[in-house]
N, C-alpha and C positions, 0 to 999 in steps of 0.2 A: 753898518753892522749893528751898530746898535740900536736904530731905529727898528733893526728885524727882530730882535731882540725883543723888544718892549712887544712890537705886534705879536710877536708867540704869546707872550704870559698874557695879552689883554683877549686871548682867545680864537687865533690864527690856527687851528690847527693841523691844517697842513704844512703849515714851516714845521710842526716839529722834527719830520721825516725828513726834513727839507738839508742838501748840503751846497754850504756856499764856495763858488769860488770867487770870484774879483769882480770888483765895479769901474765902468771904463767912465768918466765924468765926460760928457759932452758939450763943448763953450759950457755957459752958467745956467743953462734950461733947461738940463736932460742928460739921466744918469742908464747906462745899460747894464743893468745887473746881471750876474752870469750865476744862476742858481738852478742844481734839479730840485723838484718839489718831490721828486717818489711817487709822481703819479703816470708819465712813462714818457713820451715825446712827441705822442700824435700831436698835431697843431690844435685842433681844436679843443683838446679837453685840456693840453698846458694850458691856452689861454684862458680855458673859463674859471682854474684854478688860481690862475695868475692875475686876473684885471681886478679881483677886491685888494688885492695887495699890492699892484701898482699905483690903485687910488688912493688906496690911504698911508702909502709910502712918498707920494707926490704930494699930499698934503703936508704930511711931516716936513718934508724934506725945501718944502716949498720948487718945486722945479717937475718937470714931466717922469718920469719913470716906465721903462721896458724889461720886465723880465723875459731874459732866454735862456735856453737851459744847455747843460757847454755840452757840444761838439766838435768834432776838430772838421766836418765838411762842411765846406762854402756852401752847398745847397741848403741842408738843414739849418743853416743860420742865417739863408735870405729869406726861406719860407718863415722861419718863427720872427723873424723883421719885418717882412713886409707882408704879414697878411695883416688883413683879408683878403690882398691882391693875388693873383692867380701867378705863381711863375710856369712857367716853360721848361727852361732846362738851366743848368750853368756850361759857357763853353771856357775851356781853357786857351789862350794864347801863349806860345810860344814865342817870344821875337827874337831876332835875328840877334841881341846883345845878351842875351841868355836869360833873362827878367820873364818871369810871366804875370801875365795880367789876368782878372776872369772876368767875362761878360755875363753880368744876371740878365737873363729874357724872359719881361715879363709880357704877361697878355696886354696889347693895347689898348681895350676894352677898361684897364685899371690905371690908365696914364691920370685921370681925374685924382686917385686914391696919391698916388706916390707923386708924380711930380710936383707940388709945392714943396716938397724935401728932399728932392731927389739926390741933390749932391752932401745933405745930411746921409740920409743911409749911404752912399757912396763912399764916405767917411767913416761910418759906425764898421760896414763890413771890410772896408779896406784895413783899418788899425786892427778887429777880428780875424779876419785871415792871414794878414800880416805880408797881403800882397794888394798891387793896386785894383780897383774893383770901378765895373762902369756898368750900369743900369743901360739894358735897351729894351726899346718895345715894338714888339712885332704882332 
């Protein structure tokens, strides 16, 4: 927080609209910060809003940095994870012990993009949804 802090007054001026909620710490190389900026949630313009301040919060912080911005659907918080990757759908499981799990489907065509971290996001969206989560690609 207080890294976002210093970035407002050295001239960030979209944090100042900006509200934060919680930082999820990823092992020691990657923090997912959960903030809207006030600029709305389409994927591409959070992102283009979003990547000067996850560099030079990544620099600060020494460690990688993903801003997303909070919602409560598993969808909209695979697409602002995992783009540029193209998803599909999200499907829900139900199993037979009452637990559900969600399946992200992403385009095959993006298996190069996501899977060297694949069971990272598998983790970021799982602790996020706050159910188990499994990445497939079709």
């Amino acid at each position: 927080m207080r890294e976002l802090i210093k970035l407002e007054e050295s001239g960030m001026h979209v944090l100042k609209n900006a509200t934060y909620y919680k930082t999820y710490f990823i092992d020691s190389d990657m923090a997912i910060i959960v903030i809207d900026l006030g600029v709305g949630s389409s994927v591409p313009i959070y992102t283009k809003n979003a990547k000067p301040i996850e560099h030079k919060l990544g620099q600060a912080l020494g460690m990688r940095v993903k801003l997303i911005p909070r919602t409560g659907d598993i969808r909209s918080l695979a697409m602002h994870l995992l783009y540029p990757a193209r998803l599909l759908g999200v499907n829900t499981l139900w199993l037979p012990d009452g637990s559900i799990e969600y399946v992200v489907r992403v385009n095959r065509r993006d298996r190069r993009i996501i899977e060297p971290r694949r069971e990272l996001y598998e983790r970021i969206l799982g602790e996020l949804a706050g159910k188990k989560v499994r990445i497939r690609f079709e």
